[in-house]
Steps between C-alpha positions, in 0.01 A plus 500: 500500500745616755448166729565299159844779454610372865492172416683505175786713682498250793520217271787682269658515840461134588628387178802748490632366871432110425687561168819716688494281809778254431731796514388703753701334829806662206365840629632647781172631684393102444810305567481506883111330452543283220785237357407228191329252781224818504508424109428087500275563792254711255584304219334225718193734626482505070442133520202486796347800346418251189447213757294703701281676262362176341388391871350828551304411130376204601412603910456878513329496212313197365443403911651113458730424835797327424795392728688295259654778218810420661489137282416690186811740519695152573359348203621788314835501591545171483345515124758755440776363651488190323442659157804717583757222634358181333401635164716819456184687419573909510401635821237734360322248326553249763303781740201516292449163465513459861253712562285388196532132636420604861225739359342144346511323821323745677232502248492124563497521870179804466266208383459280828540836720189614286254318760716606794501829685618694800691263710443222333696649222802582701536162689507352112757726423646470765546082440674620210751694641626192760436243255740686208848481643478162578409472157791621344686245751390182309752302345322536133590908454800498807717473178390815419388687808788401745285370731565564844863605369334806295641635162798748483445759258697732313496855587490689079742768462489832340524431152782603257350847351370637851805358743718834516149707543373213803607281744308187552328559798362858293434286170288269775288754606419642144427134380234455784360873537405555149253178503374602814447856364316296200303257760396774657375734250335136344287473844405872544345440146371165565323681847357746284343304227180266509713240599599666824134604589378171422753384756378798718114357470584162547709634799202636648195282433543194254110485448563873460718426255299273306213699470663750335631255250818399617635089412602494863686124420697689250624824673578280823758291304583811286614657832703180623674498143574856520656502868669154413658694140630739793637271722668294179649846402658597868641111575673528174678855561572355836650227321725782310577662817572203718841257581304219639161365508341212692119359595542691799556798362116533448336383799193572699615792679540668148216475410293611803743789564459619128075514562630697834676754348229542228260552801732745638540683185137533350302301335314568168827772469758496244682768755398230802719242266816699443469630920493110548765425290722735724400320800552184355821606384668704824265318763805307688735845536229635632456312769907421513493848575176527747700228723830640460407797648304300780173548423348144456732373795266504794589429846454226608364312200829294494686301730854686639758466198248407222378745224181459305608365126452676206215279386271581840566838423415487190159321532372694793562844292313354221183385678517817732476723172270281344265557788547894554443515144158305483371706792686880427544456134238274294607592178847474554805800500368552132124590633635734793718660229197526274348687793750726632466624122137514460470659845835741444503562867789751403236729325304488789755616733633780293130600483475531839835668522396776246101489672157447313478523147356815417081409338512593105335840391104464439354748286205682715735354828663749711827260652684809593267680769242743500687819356641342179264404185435199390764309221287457191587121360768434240 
């Protein structure tokens, strides 16, 4: 009862500073940390939560590989783009569809990856992710994609009723917070349900799995349709969020750094999710920061007058975590947080600091030396 008491309070907590955070850099104990950049920067970790928490579905928890989700959140904003600037859809509805289209493609694309596995399954995915922007290149859809040129989007503005309560960047980070609050609450349900531990069992063993009674066909392209509904969801809030958006926008490198970062955070973790989504989201100022203050520039790694680029940086930081964390930290930062808590090594030291427990009274049991009687039992 009173772990179930902490975690309503921390989550009361949670809610109360995501729903006062556009405001705070107003304070004055916050101003000298945060400024409205702070703001879009979250209101983008909003968007790869929802991203990231339908890749986490489909690898954390149903066990399929896949390097190409960066070409499902394209195909999503593209969907909602184009129903937004073509067709004058309304953005919300333009959203969901994007996501409900994308969600039907990656049912679509779970039925030849049903007789592939493992690596197999990632190099196919993979083909996918290089073969989709030069895709939306071809002169048939360059009319509406842009092609190479990309497609300029509109940036919505607060509207009417709330405009003297919010600014735009603050109306922004409501718009894309409150679906990820909903995305996220959807998959810590879906987790919890026989859908997630039929994902969990097919994770594990898939003859497992059908022993038991499982349609493993069905739940594999279940869990591609589920992470692709995601992905659709995320491209089209980036969409809403965004001033430009070309092929190249979603490349490779997305994609493989987003299965990093869920590595990184935890998988089979709704926590391990939202830690990834903050590394996704503030990974480059941390290392901005790391080699401003000198830390990644090593002697002699550069000729006299050159600098290692941003990119190098970046790349060796990622594949140096990613291998610290496979060896220190298997489960990611949400298993070592999972056991810190179990473990409380806090408790332990303030034992120690206060000595041994003292042994419970046994009736019949003198605990308090030979020239007291014994305490009878409660």
């Amino acid at each position: 009862m009173a772990l179930i008491t902490r975690r309503r309070i921390a989550g009361a907590a949670i809610l109360a500073l995501v729903a006062v955070f556009p405001y705070l850099y107003q304070l004055r104990p916050f101003d000298a940390v945060l400024d409205p950049f702070r703001t879009f920067q979250v209101t983008r970790l909003a968007i790869w939560l929802v991203v990231l928490m339908g890749l986490n579905l489909l690898t954390g928890y149903s066990g399929q590989i896949s390097l190409g989700h960066g070409a499902l959140v394209a195909i999503g904003a593209y969907t909602a783009a184009v129903l937004m600037h073509e067709f004058g859809v309304p953005v919300v509805l333009a959203i969901l569809a994007a996501g409900l289209f994308t969600g039907a493609i990656g049912f679509l694309i779970g039925y030849p990856a049903l007789r592939l596995t493992g690596p197999y399954l990632a190099i196919a995915t993979l083909a996918m992710m290089l073969a989709l922007p030069q895709m939306l290149k071809l002169n048939g859809i360059r009319e509406w994609t842009g092609g190479v040129s990309g497609i300029l989007l509109t940036t919505p503005r607060a509207p009417a009723p709330v405009d003297a309560f919010l600014t735009d960047r603050q109306w922004l980070y409501y718009s894309c917070m409150v679906p990820a609050l909903i995305m996220t609450l959807l998959a810590w349900n879906i987790t919890r349900s026989y859908v997630g531990r039929a994902f969990i069992a097919l994770r594990d063993t898939e003859i497992g799995a059908q022993q038991m009674g499982i349609n493993v066909p069905l739940y594999k392209m279940i869990a591609f349709a589920l992470s692709a509904f995601y992905a659709g969801i995320g491209g089209g809030l980036f969409v809403f969020t965004e001033a430009f958006m070309s092929p190249d926008t979603f490349d490779v490198n997305l994609s493989i750094t987003m299965l990093v970062v869920i590595v990184l955070g935890g998988l089979t973790s709704i926590g391990g999710t939202i830690f990834a989504a903050f590394v996704m989201t503030f990974r480059n100022d941390f290392v901005d920061q790391l080699a401003s203050i000198g830390i990644l520039k090593l002697p002699g790694a550069v000729l006299p007058g050159q600098e290692q680029s941003p990119d190098t940086l970046r790349g060796a930081l990622y594949g140096l975590l990613l291998i610290l964390t496979v060896i220190f930290l298997p489960r990611g930062l949400a298993g070592f947080g999972r056991d810190v808590s179990e473990k409380r090594p806090w408790e332990r030291l303030w034992r120690g600091r206060r000595g041994p427990p003292r042994p419970l009274p046994v009736a019949g049991v003198n605990i308090n030396g030979p020239d007291t009687p014994a305490e009878p039992l409660e």
